[in-house]
C-alpha positions in Angstrom: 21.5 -7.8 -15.4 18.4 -8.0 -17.2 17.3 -11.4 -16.6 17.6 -10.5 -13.1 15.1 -7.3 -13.3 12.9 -9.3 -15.3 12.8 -12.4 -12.5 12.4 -9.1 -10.0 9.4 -7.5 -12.0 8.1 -11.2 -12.7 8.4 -11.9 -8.4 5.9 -8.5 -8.5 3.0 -9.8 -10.1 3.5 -13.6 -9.6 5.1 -13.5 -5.9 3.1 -10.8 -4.6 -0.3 -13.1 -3.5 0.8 -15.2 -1.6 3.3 -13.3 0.7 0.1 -10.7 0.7 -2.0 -13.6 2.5 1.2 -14.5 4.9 1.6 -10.4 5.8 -2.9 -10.8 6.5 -2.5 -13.5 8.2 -0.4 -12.3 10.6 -1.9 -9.3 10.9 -4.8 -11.0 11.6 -3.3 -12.4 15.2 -2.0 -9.2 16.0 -5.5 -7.7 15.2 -7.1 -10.3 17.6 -4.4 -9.6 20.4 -5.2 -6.0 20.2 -9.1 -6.2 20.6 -9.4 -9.5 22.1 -9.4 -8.1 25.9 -12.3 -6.4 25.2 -14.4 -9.3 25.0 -12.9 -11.0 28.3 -12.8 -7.8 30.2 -15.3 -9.5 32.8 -13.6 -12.6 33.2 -9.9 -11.4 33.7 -10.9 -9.4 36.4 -12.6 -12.1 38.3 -9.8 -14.2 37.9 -7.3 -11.8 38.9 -9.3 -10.2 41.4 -9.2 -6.6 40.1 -11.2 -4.1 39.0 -13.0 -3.9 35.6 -11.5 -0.3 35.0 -7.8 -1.6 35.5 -8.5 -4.6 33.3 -9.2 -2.2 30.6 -5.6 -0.6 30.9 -4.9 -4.0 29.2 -6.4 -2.1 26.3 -4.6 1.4 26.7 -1.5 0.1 28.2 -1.3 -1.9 25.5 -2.0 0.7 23.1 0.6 3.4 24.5 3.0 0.8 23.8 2.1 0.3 19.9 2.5 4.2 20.2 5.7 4.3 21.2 7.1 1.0 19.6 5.8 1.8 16.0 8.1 5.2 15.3 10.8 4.2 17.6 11.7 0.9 16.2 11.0 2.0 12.8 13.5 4.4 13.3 16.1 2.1 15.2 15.6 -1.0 12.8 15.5 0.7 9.1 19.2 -1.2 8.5 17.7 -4.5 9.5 16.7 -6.5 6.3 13.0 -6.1 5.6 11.9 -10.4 5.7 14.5 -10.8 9.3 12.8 -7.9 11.0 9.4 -9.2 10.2 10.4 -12.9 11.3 12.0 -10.9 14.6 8.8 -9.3 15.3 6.2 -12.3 14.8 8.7 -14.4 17.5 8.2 -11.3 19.7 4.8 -11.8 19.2 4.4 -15.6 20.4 6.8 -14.8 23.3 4.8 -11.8 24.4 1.4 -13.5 23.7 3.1 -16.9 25.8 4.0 -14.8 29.0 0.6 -13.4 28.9 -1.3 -16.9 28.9 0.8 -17.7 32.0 1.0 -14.4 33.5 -0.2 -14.9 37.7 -0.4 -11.4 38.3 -2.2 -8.3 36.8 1.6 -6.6 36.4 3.1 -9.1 34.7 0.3 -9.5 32.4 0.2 -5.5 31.7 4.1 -5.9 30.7 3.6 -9.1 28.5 0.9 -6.9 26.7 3.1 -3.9 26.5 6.2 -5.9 24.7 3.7 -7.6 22.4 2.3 -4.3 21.4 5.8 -3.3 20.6 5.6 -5.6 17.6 2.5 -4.4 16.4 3.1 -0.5 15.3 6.4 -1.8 13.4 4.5 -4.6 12.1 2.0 -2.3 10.5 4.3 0.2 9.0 7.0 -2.3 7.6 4.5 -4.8 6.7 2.9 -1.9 4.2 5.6 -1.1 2.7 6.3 -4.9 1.9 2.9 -5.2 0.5 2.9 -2.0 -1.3 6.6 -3.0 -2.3 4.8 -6.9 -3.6 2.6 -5.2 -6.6 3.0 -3.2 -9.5 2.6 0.5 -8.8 -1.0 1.2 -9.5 -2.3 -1.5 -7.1 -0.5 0.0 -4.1 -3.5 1.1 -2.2 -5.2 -2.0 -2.4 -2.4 -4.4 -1.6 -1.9 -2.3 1.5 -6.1 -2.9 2.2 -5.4 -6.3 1.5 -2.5 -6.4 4.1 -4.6 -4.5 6.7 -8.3 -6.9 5.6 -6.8 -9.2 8.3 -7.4 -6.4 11.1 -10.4 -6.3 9.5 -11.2 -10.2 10.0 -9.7 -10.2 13.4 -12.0 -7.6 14.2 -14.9 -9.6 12.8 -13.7 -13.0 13.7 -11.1 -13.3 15.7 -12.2 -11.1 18.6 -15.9 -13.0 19.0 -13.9 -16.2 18.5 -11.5 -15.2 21.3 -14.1 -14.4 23.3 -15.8 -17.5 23.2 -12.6 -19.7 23.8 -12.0 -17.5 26.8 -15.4 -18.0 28.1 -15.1 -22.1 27.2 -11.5 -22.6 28.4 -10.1 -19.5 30.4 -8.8 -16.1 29.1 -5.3 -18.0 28.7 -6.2 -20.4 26.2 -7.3 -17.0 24.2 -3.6 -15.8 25.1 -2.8 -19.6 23.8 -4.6 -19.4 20.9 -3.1 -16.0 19.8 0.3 -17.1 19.9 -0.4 -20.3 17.8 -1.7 -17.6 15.6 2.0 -16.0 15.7 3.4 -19.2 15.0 1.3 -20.1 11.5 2.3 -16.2 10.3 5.8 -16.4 11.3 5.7 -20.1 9.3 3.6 -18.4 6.4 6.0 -15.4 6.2 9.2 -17.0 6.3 8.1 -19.3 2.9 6.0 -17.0 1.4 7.7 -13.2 1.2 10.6 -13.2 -0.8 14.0 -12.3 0.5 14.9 -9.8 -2.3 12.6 -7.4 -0.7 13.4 -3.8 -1.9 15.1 -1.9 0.9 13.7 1.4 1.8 16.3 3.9 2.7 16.7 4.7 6.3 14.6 7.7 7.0 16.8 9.9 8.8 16.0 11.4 12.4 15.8 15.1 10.9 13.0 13.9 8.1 10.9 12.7 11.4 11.1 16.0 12.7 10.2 17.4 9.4 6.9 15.7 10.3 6.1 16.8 13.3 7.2 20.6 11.9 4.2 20.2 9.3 1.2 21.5 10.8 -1.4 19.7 8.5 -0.1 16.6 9.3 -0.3 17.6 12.8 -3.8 17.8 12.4 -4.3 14.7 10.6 -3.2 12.6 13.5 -5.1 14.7 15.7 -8.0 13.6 14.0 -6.9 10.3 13.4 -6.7 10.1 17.6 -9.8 11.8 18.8 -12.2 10.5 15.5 -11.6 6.9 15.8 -10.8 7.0 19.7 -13.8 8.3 20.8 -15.4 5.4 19.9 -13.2 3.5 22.3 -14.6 5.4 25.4 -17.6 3.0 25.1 -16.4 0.2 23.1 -13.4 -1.0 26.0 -16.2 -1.0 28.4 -19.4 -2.7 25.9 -19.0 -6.5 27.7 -20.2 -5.0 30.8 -22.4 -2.5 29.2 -24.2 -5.4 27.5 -24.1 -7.1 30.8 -24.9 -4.6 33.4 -27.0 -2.0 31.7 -28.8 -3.9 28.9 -29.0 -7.1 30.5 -27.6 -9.5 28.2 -25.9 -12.9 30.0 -22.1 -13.3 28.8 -22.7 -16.0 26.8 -24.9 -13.0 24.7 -21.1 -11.4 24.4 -19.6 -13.2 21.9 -22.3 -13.7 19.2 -23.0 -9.8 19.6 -19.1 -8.6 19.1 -19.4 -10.9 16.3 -22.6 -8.8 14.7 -20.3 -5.7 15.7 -17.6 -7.4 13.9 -19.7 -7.5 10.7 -20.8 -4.1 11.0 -17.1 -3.1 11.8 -16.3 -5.1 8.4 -19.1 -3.7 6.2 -18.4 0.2 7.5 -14.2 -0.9 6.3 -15.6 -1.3 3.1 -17.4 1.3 2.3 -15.1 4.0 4.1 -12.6 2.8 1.4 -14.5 3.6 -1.7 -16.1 6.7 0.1 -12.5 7.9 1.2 -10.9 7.5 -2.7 -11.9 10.4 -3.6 -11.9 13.3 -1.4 -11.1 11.8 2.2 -11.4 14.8 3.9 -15.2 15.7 3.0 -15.9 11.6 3.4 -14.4 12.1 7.1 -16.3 14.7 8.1 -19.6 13.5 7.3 -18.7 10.4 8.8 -17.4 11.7 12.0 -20.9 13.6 12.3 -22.8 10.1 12.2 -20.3 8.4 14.2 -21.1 11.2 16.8 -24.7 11.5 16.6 -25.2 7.3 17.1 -23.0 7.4 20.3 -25.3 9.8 21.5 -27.8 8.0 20.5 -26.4 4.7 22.3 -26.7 6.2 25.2 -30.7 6.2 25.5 -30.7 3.0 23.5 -28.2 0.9 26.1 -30.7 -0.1 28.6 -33.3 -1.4 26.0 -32.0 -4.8 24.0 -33.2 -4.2 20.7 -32.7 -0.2 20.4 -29.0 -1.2 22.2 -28.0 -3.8 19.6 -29.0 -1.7 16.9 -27.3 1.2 18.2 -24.0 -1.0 18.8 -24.6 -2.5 15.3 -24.4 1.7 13.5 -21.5 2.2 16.4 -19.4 -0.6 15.0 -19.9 0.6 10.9 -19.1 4.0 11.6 -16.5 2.9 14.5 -14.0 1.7 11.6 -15.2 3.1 8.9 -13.1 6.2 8.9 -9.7 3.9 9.4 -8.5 3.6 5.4 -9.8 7.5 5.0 -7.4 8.5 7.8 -5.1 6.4 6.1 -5.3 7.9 2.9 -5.1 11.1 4.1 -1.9 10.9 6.0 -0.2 9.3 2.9 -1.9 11.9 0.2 -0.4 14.6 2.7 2.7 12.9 3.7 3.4 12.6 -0.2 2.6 16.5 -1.0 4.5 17.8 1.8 7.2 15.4 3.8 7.9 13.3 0.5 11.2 11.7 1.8 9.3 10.7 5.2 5.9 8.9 3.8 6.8 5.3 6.3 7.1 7.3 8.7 4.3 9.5 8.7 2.3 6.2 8.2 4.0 5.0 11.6 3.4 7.7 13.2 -0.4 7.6 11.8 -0.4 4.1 13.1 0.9 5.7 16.7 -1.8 8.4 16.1 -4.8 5.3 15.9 -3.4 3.8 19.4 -3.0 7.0 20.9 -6.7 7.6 20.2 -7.3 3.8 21.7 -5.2 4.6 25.1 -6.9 8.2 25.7 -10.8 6.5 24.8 -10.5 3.9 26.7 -8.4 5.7 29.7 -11.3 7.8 29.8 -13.9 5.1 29.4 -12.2 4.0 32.7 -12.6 7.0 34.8 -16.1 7.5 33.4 -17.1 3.9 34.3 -15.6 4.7 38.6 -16.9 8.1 38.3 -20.2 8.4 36.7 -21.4 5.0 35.7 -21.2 2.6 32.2 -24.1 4.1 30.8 -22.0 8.3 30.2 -19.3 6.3 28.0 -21.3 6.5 24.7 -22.1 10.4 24.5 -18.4 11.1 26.5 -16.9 9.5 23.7 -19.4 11.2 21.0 -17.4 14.7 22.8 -14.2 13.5 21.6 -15.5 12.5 17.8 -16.8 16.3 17.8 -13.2 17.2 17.9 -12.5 15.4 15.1 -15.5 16.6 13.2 -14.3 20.1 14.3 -10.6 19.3 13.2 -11.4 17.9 9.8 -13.6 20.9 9.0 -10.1 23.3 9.7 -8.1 20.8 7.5 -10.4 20.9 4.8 -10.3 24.7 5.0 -6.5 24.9 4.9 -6.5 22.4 2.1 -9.3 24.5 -0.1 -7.1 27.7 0.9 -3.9 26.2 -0.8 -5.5 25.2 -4.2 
């Protein structure tokens, strides 16, 4: 018996790398899938002959599905052996990804996205528990980062990347590209993360409800939704932005999501160490910068330097607040719901997307009501929630010391 802990403990330390880069890497191609629309707004609607606003319920619809999919299957699959339901979710992933590159018509395209999404929320919330599961105790939080670097990346990379294959070759060969994506993760995976994977015990239906019962966690994914959706209200809608309103040809797109991308990678970092110690104060100073540079997007967007400088501070605050949030969910989950902390990170993961589909749903009717150039300080409304919400949380919190 002891030999076998010790090869367990050793499989920790030695074993945990290398399935932590096959977990990234795959969370790297669903990162791209996510986001990647945004970039080739433009173009699918050409093709497909439909307007730019119902392209970007590629964005939301795709979102409302990672909503529902993340607790749902959570909950259904928590019997299913960690490593198969990760190999089950990255071959739903290159199917949905597949049917997408050869969807025809706008509907079947919407339902290719909303199956793949269902792979993403579960992804997310098993895949941390893997990678928190991979390393000894005190390196939880940063194995989970590590896991969650390849959103980052995707974000950074694989978004401008996709953007620039789709303007090359066609938005399918993105769609193409993603799914080969699926296929090196699912390859990584099934050699690199060890079978003897620790199995959580099921969370039962009545510690979910427990959840939702808790009124500070309430409030947390309220924040988590209108803080980093806001942003969405003008970023689903920034390719034509750049190209209507500031004046930038598309071929402009790609390099600038990419300087977003870095931003978006630089603010990740930062929110991390700014979050470790008191997330809640971190968030709501950087919810109040977040909101005062969409604002301030909105006078910048018809001038090209002002814009890209504004779009530059939009994308490190945009994703800056996303490991606070996380944090914060967890620290809370831990002092009140113990039993229930994958969950609560599922549901925060729901929370992010829900945020996603009500930004960029909004975004649309902005963009056929009022024009592209309302998004930014619309959106900077709904980040004022959030700096409203964070400021009741951390008044509940002080209260209860």
């Amino acid at each position: 018996m002891s030999s076998h802990t010790h090869t367990m403990n050793h499989s920790k330390t030695k074993g945990g790398t290398p399935a932590l880069l096959a977990l990234a890497i795959s969370a790297f191609g669903i990162g791209t899938t996510e986001f990647v629309p945004v970039g080739l707004l433009s173009s699918i609607a050409d093709d497909l002959s439909i307007s730019i606003t119902l392209a970007g319920l590629l964005i939301s619809g795709y979102a409302v599905g990672v909503a529902i999919g993340a607790p749902v299957l959570t909950a259904l699959t928590s019997k299913m052996s960690r490593k198969s339901l990760l190999m089950s979710l990255m071959i739903l992933f290159i199917v949905g990804n597949s049917v997408s590159a050869l969807s025809t018509s706008f509907g079947l395209l919407l339902v290719a996205r909303f199956i793949t999404a269902f792979s993403h929320g579960i992804f997310f919330s098993i895949g941390s528990t893997i990678a928190a599961d991979l390393v000894p105790a005190h390196k939880r939080a940063s194995a989970i980062a590590f896991m969650f670097t390849g959103l980052t990346v995707a974000t950074v990379t694989g978004v401008p990347l996709g953007t620039f294959i789709g303007q090359a070759f066609g938005w399918r060969a993105t769609f193409w590209g993603v799914a080969l994506l699926g296929v090196i993760g699912i390859i990584a995976s099934s050699i690199l993360v060890p079978k003897n994977l620790k199995e959580t015990p099921p969370a039962k239906f009545s510690e979910q409800l427990k959840i939702l019962r808790n009124g500070k966690l309430l409030l947390a994914f309220a924040i988590t939704a209108l803080g980093y959706g806001g942003t969405f209200v003008a970023f689903t809608y920034l390719t034509p932005l750049l190209e209507n309103v500031t004046g930038f040809s598309s071929k402009w797109v790609s390099i600038i999501l990419l300087v977003y991308g870095i931003a978006v990678a630089i603010g990740n970092v930062v929110g991390g160490k700014a979050s470790d110690r008191n997330p809640l104060k971190a968030l709501f100073w950087m919810f109040i910068l977040q909101a005062v540079i969409l604002v301030g997007l909105t006078f910048a967007a018809p001038f090209k330097i002002a814009g890209l400088i504004a779009i530059f501070l939009m994308g490190l605050f945009a994703f800056m607040n996303v490991p606070g949030l996380q944090i914060l969910v967890v620290d809370l989950a831990e002092k009140y719901v113990p039993s229930a902390v994958n969950v609560a990170s599922a549901l925060n993961i729901a929370a992010f997307n829900v945020g996603i589909a009500i930004g960029s749903f909004v975004g649309g009717l902005i963009v056929d009501g009022i024009g592209l150039i309302h998004t930014p300080w619309i959106g900077a409304i709904l980040v004022a929630g959030a700096v409203l919400l964070t400021a009741w949380l951390r008044k509940l919190e002080y209260q209860n010391r």
